[in-house]
C-alpha positions in Angstrom: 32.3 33.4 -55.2 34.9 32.1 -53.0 38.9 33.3 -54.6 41.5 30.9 -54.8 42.8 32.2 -51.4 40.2 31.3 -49.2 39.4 28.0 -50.6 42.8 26.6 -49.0 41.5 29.3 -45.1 37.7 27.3 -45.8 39.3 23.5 -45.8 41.5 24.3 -43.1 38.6 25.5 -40.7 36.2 22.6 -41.6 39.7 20.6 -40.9 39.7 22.8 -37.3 36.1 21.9 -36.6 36.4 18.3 -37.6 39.9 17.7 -35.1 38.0 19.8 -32.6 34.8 17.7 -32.3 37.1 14.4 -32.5 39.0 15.8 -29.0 35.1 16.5 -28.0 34.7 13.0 -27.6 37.5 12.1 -26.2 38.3 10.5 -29.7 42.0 9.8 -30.8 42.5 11.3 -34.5 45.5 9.4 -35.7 43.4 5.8 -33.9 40.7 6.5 -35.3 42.5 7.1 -38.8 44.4 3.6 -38.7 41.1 2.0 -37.6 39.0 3.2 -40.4 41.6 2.6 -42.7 41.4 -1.3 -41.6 37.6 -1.1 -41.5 37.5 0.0 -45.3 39.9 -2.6 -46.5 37.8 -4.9 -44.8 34.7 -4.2 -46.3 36.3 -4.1 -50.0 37.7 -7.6 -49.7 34.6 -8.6 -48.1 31.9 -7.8 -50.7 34.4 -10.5 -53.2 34.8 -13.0 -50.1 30.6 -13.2 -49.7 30.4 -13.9 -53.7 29.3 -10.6 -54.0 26.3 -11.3 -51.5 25.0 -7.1 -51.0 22.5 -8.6 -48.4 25.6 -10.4 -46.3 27.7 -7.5 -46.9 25.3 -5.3 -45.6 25.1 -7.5 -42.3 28.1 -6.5 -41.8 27.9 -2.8 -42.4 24.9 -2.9 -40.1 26.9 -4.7 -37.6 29.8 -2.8 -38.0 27.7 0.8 -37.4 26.8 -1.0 -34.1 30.5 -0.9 -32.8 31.4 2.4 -33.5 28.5 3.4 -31.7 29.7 1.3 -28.8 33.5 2.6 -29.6 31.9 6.5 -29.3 30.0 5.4 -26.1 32.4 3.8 -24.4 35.2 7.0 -25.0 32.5 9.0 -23.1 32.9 7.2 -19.9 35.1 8.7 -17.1 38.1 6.2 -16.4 36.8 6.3 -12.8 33.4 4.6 -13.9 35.4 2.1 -15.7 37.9 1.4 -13.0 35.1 1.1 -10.6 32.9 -1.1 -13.0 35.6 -3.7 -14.0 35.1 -6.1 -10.2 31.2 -5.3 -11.2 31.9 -6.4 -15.6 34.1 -9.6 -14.5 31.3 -10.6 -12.1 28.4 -10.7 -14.3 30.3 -12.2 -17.0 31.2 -15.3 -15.0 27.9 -15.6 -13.5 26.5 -15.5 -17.2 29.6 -18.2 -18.2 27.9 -20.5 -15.7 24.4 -20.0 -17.3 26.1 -21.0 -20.3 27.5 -24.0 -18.7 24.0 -25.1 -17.6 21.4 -23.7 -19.9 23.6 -22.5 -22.9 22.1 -22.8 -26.6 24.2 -26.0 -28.5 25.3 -25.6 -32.3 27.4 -27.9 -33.7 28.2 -29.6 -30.8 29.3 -26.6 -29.0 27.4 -24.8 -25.8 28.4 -21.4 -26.0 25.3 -19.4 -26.2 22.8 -17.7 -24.5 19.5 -17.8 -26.3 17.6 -14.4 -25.5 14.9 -15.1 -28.3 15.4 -12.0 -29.8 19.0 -12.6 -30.0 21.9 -15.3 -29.3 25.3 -13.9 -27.7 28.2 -15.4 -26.3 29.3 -14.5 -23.2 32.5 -15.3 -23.4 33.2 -12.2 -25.2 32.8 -10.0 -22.3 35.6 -11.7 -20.6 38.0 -10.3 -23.6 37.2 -6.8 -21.7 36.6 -8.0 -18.0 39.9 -9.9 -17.3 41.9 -7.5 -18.3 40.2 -5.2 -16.9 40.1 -7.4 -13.5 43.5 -8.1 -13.5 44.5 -4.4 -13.9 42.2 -3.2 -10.9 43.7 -5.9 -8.8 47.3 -4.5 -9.6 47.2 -1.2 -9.8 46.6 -0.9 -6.1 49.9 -3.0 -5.2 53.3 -2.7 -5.7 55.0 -3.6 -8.8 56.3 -5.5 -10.1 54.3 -8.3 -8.5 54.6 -10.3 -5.4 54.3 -13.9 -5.7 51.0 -14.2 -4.2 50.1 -11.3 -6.2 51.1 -13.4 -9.2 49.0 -16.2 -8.1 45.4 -14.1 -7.5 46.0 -12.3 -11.1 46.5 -16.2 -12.3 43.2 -17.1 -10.3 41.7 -14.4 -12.3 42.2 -15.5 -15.6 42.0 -19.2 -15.2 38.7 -19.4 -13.9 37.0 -17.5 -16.9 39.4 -19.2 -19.1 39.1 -22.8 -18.0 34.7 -22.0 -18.1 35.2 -20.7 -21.9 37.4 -24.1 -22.8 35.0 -26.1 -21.7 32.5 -25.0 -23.9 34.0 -26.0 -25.9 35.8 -23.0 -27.6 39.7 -23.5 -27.0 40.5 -20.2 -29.4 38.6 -17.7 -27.3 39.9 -19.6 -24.3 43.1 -18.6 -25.0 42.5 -14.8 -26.4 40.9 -14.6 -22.9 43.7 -16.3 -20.7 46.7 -14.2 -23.2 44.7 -10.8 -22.4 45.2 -11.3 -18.7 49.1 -12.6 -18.7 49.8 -9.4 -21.0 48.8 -7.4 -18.1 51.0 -9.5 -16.2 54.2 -8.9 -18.4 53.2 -5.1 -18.8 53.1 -5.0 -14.8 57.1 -5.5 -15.2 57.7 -9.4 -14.5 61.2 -10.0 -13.8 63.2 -12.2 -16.6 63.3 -15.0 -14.0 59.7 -15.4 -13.2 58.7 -15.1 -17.5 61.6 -17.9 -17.7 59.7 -19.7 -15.1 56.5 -19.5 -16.3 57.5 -20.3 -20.3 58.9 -23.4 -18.6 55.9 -24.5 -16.9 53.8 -23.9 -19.9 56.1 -26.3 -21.7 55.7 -28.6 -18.8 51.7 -28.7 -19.4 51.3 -28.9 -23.0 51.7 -33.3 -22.1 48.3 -33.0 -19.6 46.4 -30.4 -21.9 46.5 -32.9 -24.5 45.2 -35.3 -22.1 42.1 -33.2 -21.7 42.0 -31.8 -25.3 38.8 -32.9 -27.7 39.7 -35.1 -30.7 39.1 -32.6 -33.1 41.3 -30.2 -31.5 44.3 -32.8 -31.4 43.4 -33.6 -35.5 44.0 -29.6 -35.7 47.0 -29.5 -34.5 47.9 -32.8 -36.1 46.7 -31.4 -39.0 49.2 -28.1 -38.7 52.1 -30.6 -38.2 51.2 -32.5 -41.4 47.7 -31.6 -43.7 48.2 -34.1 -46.2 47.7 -36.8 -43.9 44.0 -36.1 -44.8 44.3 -33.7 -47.6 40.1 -34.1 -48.2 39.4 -33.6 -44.6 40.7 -32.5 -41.4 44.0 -30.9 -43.6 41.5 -29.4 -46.3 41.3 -25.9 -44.9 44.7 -25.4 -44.4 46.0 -26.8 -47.7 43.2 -24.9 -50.0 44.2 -21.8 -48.0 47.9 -22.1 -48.8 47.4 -22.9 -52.3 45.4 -19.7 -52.5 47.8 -17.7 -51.0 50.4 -19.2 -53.0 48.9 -18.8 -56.7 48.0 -15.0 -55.7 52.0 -14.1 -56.0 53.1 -10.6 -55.7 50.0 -8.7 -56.9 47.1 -11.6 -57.2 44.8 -12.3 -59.6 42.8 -9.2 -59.1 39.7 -8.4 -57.3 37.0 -11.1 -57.4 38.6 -12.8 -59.7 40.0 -15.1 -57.4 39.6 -18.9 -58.3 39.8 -21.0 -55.2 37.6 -18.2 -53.2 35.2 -17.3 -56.3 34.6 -21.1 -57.2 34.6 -22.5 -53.5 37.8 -24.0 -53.1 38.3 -21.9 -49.8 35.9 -22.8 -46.8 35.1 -20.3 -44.6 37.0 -17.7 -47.2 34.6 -14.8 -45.3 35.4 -15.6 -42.0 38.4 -17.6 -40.1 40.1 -18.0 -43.7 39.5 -14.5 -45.5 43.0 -13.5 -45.3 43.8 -16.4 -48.3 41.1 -14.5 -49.9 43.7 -11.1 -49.7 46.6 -13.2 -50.9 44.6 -14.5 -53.9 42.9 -11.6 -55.0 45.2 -8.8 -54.2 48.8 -11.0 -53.7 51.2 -10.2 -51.4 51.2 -6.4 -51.7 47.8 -6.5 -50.3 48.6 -8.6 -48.0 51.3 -6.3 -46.7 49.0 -3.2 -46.7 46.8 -4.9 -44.1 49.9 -6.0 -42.1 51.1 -2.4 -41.9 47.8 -0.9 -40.7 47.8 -3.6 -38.1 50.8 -2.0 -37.2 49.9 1.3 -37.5 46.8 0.2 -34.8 49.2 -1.0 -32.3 51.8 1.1 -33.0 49.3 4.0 -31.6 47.9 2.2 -29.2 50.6 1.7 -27.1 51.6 5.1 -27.7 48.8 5.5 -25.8 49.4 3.3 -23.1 52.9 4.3 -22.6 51.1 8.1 -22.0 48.5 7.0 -19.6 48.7 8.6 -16.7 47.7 5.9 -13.9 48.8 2.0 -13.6 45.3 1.4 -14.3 45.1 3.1 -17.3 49.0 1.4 -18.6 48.0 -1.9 -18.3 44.7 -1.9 -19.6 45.7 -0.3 -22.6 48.7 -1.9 -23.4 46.7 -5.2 -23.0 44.4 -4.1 -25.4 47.1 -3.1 -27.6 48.5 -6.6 -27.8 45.6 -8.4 -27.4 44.9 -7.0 -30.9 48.4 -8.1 -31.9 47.7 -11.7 -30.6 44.4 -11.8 -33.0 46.0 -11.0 -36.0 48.9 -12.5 -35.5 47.5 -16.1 -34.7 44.7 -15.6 -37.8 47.4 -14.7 -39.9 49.4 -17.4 -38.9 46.8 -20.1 -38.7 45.9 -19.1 -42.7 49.7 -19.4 -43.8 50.5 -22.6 -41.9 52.7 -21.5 -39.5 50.0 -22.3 -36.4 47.1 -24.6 -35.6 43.8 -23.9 -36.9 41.8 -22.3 -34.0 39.2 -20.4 -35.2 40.5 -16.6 -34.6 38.3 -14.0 -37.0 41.1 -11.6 -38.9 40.2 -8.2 -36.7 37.7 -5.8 -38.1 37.7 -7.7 -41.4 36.4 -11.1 -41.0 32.7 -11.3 -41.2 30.6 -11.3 -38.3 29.5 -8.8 -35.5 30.4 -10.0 -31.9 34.0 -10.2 -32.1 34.0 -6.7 -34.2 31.8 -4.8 -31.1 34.0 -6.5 -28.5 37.4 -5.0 -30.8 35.7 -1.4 -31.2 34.9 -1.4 -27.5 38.6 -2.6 -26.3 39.2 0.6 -28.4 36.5 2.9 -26.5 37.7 2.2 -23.6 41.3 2.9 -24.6 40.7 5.9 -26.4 38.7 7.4 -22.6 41.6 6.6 -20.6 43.8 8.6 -23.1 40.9 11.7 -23.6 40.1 12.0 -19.8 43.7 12.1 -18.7 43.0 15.5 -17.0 40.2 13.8 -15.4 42.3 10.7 -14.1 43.4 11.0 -10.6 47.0 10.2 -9.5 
């Protein structure tokens, strides 16, 4: 029988193996730590979001076991490879964009699907990967900060993805796509001129994208300007989701025991709107838990990215970084009223499986360009 002294010398080695096959696969520990800290809270507050549907929830886990193989796969690929397979990535995504275009699968009046018969995937998640990814192999190989025509062929770059995925239509992805491309942009070291410029001309083109917007995505943002113009239709999601947030107070009502979620009220409360479902059930504390492992996420991944060792590496990571910011922050936001409804998941806890693979793989592929350093060339 084991004495009291080497109980603490047994945990410690398992500790010691467990750290040492984490650097094996080019795993980061304290990542990996924040991200399955976010993947459990997601899962709780799921299993009350689904009405306590075990089959739906799961889905999920099934779907979720499917990304952290692609996370672990990913980690394993020399940042060579993935240099060198980023031209080859954005390629075949906008040759499968056009396919979309012209023989895409339509639900609810939206064609953004390939049909595969065994399966249905969009291929506009790819591009959350590939422009980035694009835009950073194009860079890296120039000098920064950017030229003007530089500028210009990065712009090329994420338009032309961007403008295919908005025509879908699917304006939210649209614009994950196109703000995962400009962060590479900023983290390339813009000067405060040409981000004054650019701001400016943004603000110069909201007038003709409204021109081209659909009606439903003008009533959206319509809708985020005043909901109770149509408190029983376009503004119903947004006021049910307030009022849920709101009656949760400081600690909520407990789990599942949630009244607008539990009896309805919410739509969507397990996908775009399961953050109302926190602020219910588990009030504003819980709220504020999920908020700081957000941080913690970010906070580490651009740790990361301000260790990488080549431009590549920098600016892919760092996009990723903040590209994960930009989801939570515009779910977040679009749940609590403070932006327009787009249809953003809330990251590695809203339910579904192809924005969660696409997140865990942002993550592989940050987590190989931090374990391979040694392997990076200059």
């Amino acid at each position: 029988m084991e004495t009291t002294q080497e109980i603490p010398r047994v945990r410690r080695k398992q500790l010691s193996a467990s750290a040492s096959l984490v650097r094996r696969l080019h795993l980061d520990g304290p990542l990996l730590s924040a991200l399955g800290a976010v993947i459990l809270f997601g899962l709780f507050i799921l299993y009350s979001a689904t009405g306590e549907n075990f089959g739906q929830w799961l889905s999920q886990v099934a779907r979720l076991v499917l990304a952290l193989v692609a996370m672990v796969v990913l980690a394993q690929i020399p940042p060579v490879w993935l240099q060198r397979a980023s031209p080859i990535l954005y390629g075949i995504g906008l040759v499968l964009l056009l396919l979309v275009a012209v023989h895409g699968s339509v639900s609810n009046g939206a064609q953004r699907w390939l049909d595969l018969k065994v399966f249905r995937f969009q291929p506009s998640e790819i591009m959350k990967l590939a422009v980035p990814m694009m835009c950073a192999v194009f860079l890296q190989a120039r000098p920064l900060p950017p030229s003007w025509k530089d500028i210009g062929v990065v712009l090329a770059i994420i338009m032309v993805p961007a403008a295919l995925i908005a025509k879908q239509p699917d304006l939210g992805t649209a614009l994950l796509v196109a703000a995962s491309g400009i962060l590479v942009l900023l983290l390339a070291g813009l000067s405060n001129f040409v981000i004054g410029l650019g701001i400016a001309s943004i603000g110069a083109a909201v007038p003709v994208a409204w021109h081209f917007m659909h009606d439903y995505q003008k009533q959206r943002v319509l809708m985020f300007l005043d909901p109770a113009q149509d408190p029983l239709g376009a503004g119903y999601h947004s006021i049910q989701s307030q009022i849920a947030i709101g009656s949760g107070g400081l600690f909520g009502k407990g789990w599942m025991h949630g009244s607008q979620a539990q009896l309805e009220f919410l739509p969507e409360r397990s996908t775009d709107f399961i953050f109302a479902v926190i602020g219910e059930e588990l009030g504003l504390l819980g709220q504020g838990l999920l908020i700081v492992l957000y941080l913690a996420v970010i906070a580490r991944s651009l740790f990361l990215s301000a260790a990488a060792q080549t431009t590549y590496a920098r600016l892919v990571c760092g996009s990723f970084a903040m590209t994960f910011f930009v989801y939570a922050f515009v779910n977040t936001g679009m749940v609590s009223g403070i932006v327009p409804v787009v249809g953003v998941p809330l990251p590695l806890v809203s339910y579904g499986g192809t924005a969660m693979v696409t997140l865990l793989a942002s993550f592989g592929i940050l987590m190989s360009l931090n374990g391979h350093r040694k392997l990076v060339g200059s």
